[in-house]
C-alpha positions in Angstrom: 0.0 0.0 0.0 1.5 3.7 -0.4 1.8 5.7 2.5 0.4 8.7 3.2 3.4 11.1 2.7 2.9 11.4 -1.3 2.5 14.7 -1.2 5.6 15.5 1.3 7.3 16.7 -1.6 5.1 19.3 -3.1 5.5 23.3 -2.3 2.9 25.7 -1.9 2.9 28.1 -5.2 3.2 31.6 -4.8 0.7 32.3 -7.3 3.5 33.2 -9.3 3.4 29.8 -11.5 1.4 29.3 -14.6 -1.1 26.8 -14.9 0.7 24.9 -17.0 3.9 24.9 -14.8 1.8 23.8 -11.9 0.2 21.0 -13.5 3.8 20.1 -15.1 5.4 20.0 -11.7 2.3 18.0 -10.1 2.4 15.0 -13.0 6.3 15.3 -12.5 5.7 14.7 -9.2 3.0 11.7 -9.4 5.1 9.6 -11.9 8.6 9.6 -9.6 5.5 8.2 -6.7 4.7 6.1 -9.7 7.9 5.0 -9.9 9.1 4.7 -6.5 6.4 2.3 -6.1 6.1 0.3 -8.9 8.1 -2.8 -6.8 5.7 -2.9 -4.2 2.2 -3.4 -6.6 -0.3 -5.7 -5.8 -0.1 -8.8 -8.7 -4.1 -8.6 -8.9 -3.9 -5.0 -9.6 -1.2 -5.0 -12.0 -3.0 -3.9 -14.9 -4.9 -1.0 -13.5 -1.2 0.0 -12.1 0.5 -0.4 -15.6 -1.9 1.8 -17.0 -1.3 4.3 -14.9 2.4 4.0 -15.4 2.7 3.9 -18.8 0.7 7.2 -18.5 2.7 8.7 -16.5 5.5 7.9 -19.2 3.8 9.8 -21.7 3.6 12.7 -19.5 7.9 12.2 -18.6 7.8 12.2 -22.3 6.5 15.9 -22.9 7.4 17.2 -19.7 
């Protein structure tokens, strides 16, 4: 199961980022807890967990 610190390593914006940078930062941010995981998935929830890895890929991709 993840823990409940995923968000440990997200900042409070200033207001001073775009949209765009936030949500950059944010999917950035998901894919390394993605990532960091990915050893530790449930077999029986492996394809709902691929999916969301290989989109988080595609988002490394254009980030």
């Amino acid at each position: 199961m993840l823990e409940n610190n995923w968000a440990s390593g997200l900042t409070i914006s200033s207001g001073a980022e775009s949209a765009d940078e936030f949500t950059t930062r944010i999917i950035k941010h998901l894919s390394e807890i993605l990532e960091g995981y990915s050893h530790r998935l449930i077999v029986s929830h492996g394809g709902v967990y691929s999916a969301l890895i290989k989109v988080s890929g595609l988002f490394n991709r254009e980030a």
